[in-house]
C-alpha positions in Angstrom: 125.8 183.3 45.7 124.5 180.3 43.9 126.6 177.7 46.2 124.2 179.9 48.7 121.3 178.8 47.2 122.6 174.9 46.6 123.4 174.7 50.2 120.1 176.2 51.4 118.7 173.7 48.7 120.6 170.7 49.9 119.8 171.6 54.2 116.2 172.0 53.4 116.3 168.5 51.3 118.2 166.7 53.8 115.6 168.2 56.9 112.9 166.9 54.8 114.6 163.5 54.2 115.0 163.1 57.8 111.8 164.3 58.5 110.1 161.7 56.2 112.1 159.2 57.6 111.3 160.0 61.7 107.9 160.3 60.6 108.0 157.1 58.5 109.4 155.4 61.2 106.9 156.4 63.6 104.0 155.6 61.2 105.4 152.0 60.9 105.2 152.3 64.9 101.5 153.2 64.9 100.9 150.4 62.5 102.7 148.2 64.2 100.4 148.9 67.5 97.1 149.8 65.5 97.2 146.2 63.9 97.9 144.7 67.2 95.2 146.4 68.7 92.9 145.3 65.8 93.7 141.9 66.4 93.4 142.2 70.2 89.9 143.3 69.8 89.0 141.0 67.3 90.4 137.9 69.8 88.2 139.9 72.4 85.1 140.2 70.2 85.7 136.1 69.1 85.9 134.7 72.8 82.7 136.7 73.5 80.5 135.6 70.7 82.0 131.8 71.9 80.9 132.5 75.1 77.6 133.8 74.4 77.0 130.5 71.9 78.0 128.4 74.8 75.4 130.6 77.3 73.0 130.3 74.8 73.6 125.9 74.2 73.9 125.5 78.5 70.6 127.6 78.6 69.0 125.1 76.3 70.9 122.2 77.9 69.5 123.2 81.2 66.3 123.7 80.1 65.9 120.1 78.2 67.0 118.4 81.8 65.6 120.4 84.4 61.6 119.6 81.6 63.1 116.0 81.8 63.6 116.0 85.5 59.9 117.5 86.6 58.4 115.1 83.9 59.8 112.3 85.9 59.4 113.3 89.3 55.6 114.1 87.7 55.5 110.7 86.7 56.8 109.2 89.9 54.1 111.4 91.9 51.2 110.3 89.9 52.2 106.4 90.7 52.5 107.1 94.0 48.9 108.7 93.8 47.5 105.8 92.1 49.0 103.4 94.5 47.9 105.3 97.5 44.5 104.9 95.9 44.1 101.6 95.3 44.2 101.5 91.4 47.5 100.4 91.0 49.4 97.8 92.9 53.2 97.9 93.9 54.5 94.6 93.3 56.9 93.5 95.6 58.3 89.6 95.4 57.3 88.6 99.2 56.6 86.0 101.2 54.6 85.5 103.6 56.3 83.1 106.9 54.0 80.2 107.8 52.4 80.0 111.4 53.3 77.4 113.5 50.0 77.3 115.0 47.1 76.9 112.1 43.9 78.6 112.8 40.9 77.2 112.5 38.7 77.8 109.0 42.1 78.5 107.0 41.6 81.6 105.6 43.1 83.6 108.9 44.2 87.3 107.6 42.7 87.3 103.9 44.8 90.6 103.2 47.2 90.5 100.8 50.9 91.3 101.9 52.4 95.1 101.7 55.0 97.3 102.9 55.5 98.7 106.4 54.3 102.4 105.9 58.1 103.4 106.9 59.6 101.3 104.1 56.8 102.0 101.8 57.9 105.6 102.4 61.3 104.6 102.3 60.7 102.8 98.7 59.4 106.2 97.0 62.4 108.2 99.0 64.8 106.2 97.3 62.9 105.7 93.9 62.9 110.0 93.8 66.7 109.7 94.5 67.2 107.3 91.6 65.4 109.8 89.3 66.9 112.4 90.1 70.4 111.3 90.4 70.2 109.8 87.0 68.8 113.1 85.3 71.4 115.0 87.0 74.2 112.4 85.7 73.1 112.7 82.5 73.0 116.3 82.4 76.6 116.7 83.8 77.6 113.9 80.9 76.1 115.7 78.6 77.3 119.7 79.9 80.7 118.0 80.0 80.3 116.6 76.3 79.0 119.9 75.0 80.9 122.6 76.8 83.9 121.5 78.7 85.2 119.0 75.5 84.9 121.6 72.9 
């Protein structure tokens, strides 16, 4: 009777060594995926904060140029104004051809010489362009310096 009882002794150790050892093994599984799934989420959790930093510095970015560009288109208005009025003068290095005929008392046309109201027009079209392109370059140089080269 007592080898009875050894043996019962001996199955019921041995089922709960194997049954420590599956479910051993299957908490090292669960680890296993549980730490992958922390680090997963934390890789997640990292690209997003990035993200919102770099939302957050293209906002500002874009904001700093698009104040820079109205400023200059501003300023390029108000010159136009004041030339339109009279109280500032668009220099222009012209000359003006001789007449092959003189007229008689000299002074002739006592106006001084401007620009065609298409090229005049054409001077402020392109002058807007110039702005603008170089505001826009220099944002792109910067956006690419700040966010792309990171």
């Amino acid at each position: 009777m007592k080898w009875q009882y050894t043996a019962i002794i001996v199955l019921f150790v041995a089922g709960l060594a194997g049954s420590i050892i599956y479910y051993h093994g299957l908490y090292k599984d669960e680890k296993i995926r549980a730490d992958t799934a922390e680090a997963s989420a934390k890789l997640k959790q990292d690209t997003i904060d990035d993200m919102k930093v770099r939302q957050r510095d293209n906002a500002a970015l874009d904001a700093k140029y698009t104040g820079e560009l109205a400023d200059a288109k501003s300023k390029l208005d108000d010159l136009q104004r004041c030339v339109a009025t009279g109280k500032c003068g668009l220099r222009l290095k012209a000359t003006c051809p001789k007449s092959d005929t003189s007229s008689p008392g000299g002074l002739g046309d006592a106006s001084s010489p401007r620009l065609a109201d298409s090229a005049e027009r054409d001077y402020w079209s392109l002058r807007s362009g110039i702005t603008t392109t170089t505001k826009q370059v220099n944002y792109l140089q910067d956006y690419i310096r700040q966010q792309c080269l990171k």
